[in-house]
C-alpha positions as CSV (number, residue, x, y, z in Angstrom):
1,X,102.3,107.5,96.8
2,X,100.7,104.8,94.7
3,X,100.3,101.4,95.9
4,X,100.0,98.4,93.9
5,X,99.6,95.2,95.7
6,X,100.4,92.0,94.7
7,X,100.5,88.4,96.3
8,X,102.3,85.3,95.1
9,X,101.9,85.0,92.0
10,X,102.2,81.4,91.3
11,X,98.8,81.1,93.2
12,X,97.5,83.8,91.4
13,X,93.9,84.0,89.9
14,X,92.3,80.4,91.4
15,X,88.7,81.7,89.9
16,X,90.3,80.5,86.7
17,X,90.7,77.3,87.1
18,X,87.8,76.4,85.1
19,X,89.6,77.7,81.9
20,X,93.3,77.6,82.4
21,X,95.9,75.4,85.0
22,X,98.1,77.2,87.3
23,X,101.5,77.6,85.2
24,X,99.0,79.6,82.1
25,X,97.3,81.4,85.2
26,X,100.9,82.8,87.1
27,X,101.9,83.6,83.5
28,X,98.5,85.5,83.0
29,X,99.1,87.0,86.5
30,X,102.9,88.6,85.1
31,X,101.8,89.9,82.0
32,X,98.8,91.9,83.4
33,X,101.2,93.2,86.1
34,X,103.7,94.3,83.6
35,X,100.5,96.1,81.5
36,X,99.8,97.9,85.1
37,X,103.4,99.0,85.5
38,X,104.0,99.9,81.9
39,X,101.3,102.1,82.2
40,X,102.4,103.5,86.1
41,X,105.9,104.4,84.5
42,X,104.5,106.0,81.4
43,X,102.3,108.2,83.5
44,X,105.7,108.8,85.8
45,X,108.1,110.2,82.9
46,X,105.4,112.4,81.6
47,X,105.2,114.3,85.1
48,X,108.8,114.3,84.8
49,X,109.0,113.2,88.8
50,X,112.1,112.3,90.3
51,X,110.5,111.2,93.5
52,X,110.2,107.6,94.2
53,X,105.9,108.1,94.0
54,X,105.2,104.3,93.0
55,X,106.0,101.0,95.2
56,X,104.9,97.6,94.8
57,X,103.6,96.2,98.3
58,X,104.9,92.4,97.7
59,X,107.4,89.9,98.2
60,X,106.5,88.1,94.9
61,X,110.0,87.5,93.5
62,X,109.0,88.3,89.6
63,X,107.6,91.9,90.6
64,X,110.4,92.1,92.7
65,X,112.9,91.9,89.8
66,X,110.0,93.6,87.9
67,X,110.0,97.2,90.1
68,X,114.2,97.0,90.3
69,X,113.6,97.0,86.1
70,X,111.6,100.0,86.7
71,X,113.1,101.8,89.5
72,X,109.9,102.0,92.0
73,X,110.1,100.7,95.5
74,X,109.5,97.7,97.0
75,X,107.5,97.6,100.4
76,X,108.1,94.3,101.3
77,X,105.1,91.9,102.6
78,X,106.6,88.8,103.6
79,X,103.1,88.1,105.7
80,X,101.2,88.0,102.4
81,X,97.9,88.7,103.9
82,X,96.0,89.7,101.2
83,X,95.0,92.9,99.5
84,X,93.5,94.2,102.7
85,X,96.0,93.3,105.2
86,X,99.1,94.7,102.6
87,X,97.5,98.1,101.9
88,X,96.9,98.3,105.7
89,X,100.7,97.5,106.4
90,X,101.7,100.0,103.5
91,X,99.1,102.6,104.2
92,X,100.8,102.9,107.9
93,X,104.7,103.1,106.3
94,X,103.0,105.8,104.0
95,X,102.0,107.4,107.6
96,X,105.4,106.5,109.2
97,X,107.0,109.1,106.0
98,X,104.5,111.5,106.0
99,X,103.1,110.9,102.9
100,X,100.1,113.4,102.0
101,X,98.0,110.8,99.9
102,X,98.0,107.1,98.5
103,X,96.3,105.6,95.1
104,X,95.9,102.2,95.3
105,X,96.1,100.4,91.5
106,X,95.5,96.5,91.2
107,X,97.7,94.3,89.7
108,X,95.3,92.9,87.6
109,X,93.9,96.1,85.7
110,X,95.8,95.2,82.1
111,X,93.8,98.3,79.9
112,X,94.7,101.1,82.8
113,X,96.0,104.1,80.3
114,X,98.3,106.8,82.0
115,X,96.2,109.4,81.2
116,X,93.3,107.6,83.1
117,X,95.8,108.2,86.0
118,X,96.0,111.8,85.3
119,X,92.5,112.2,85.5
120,X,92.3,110.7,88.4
121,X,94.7,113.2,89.8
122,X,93.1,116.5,88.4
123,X,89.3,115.4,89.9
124,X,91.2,115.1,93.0
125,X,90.0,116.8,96.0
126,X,92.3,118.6,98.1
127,X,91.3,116.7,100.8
128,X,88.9,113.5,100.4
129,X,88.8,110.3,97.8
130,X,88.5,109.3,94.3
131,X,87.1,106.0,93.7
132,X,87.1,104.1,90.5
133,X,84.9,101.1,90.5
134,X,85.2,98.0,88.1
135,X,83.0,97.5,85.6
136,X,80.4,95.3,87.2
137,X,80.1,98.3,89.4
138,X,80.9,96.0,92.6
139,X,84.9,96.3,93.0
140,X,87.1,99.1,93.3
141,X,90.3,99.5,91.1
142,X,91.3,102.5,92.0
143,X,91.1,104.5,95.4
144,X,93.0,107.9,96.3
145,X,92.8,109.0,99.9
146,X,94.1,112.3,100.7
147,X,95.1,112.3,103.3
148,X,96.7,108.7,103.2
149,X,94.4,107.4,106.0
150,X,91.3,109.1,105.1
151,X,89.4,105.9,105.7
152,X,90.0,101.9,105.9
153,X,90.1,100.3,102.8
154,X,88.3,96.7,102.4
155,X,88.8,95.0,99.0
156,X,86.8,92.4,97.9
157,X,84.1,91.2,95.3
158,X,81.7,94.0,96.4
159,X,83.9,96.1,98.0
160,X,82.8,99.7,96.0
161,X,79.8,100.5,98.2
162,X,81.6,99.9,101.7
163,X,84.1,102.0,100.0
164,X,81.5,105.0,99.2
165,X,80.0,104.6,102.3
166,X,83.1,105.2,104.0
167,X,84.7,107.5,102.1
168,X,81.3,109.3,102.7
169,X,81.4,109.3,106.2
170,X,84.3,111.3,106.3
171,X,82.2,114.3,105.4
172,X,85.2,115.4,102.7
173,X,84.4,114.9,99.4
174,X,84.1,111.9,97.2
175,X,84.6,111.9,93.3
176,X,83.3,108.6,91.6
177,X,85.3,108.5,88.1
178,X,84.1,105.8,85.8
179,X,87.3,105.2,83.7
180,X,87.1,102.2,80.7
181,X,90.6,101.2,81.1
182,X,90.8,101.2,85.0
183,X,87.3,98.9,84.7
184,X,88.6,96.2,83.4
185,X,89.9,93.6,85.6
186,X,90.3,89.8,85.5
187,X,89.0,87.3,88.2
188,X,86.6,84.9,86.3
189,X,86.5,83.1,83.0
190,X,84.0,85.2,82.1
191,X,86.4,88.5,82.7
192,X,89.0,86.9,80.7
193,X,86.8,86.6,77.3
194,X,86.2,90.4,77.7
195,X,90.0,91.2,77.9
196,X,90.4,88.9,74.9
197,X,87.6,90.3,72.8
198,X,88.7,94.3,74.1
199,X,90.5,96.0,71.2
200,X,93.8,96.9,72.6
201,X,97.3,94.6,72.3
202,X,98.2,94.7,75.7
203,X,100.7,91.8,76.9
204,X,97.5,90.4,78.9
205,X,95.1,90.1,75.5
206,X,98.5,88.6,73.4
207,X,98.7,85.9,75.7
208,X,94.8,85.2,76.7
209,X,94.4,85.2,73.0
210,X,97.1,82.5,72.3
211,X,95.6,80.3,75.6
212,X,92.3,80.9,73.6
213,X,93.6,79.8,70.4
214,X,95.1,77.1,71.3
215,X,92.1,75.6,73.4
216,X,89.7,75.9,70.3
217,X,86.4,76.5,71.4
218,X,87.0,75.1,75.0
219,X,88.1,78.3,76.5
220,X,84.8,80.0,75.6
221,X,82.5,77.2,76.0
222,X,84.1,76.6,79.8
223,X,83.2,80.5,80.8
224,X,80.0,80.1,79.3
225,X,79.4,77.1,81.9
226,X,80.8,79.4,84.6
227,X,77.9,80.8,87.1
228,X,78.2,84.4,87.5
């Protein structure tokens, strides 16, 4: 099953406060999930899969309304303790159902391409891990487990070597896939001048774009200003 979690997203992405104020941010935070799940369903109809592979791990009432649009499950996290703590609570319903394997996909990924997805699925190990790190090589923005406990996951800013290590330690093997799309994600003012300058015309770069053209030159000169 994939997992994609997400917290509230009128909180979402505090790192860019710098740049943008919370109403621009939450709106940010929608339109990159909506990229994410456009992409989840497009890779769904072309497996022509009936079965209900995809829920949202959330009790964010946009994505709510947003997986009913696109028929994947909710797994409701009322607690809303972070990344971790969801994919932890959702990893063990996976177990509850006997679920063979989980991919876990951010929320804030807006370039992921379906057919990144299918790669990720044909590397796949009959039994072991694929791990996709972000593009600063620190994250992860992607990890499959098979089976759907393989190891404990750990998000965070520098969460991609913990992950290897662990996934390691399993002694099954481990495919690291460096995929473009997947890479991309958007924490920092810095992040969100990459998604704007990225070719693509994702919902995410329409709208960063307009936040950048209305602040002039701010936008940019604000990341700039931003320490790494």
């Amino acid at each position: 099953m994939i997992l994609v979690p997400i917290k509230n997203l009128s909180l979402a992405k505090q790192r860019l406060a710098a740049v943008l104020d919370q109403a621009s941010r939450t709106k940010l935070a929608q339109a990159m999930l909506e990229d994410v799940l456009a992409a989840l369903n497009e890779w769904h109809l072309g497996r022509n899969s009936r079965t209900p592979e995809i829920a949202l791990v959330t009790s964010d009432p946009f994505a709510v309304k947003l997986a009913d649009n696109y028929g994947f499950e909710v797994i409701l996290d009322p607690d809303n303790p972070g990344e971790t703590g969801a994919i932890e609570m959702a990893t063990r319903v996976c177990l509850k159902r006997g679920v063979e394997w989980t991919l876990v996909i951010p929320a804030d990924i807006p370039l992921i391409q379906a057919r990144e997805l299918e790669e990720i699925f044909e590397q796949a190990p009959e039994q072991g891990s694929v791990l996709v790190p972000a593009g600063d090589g620190r994250g992860t923005n992607a990890v499959l487990r098979r089976p759907a406990d393989l190891f404990p996951l750990r998000f965070g800013n520098d969460s991609f070597k913990p992950h290897h290590a662990a996934a390691q330690a399993t002694g099954k093997p481990c495919v690291v896939l460096q995929l473009s799309g997947i890479a991309v994600d958007v924490d920092n003012p810095e992040d969100l001048q990459k998604l704007i300058a990225l070719p693509g015309e994702t919902r995410a770069q329409r709208l960063a774009r307009e936040y950048a053209a209305a602040a002039g030159g701010q936008l940019q000169a604000a990341a700039s200003t931003e320490t790494p």
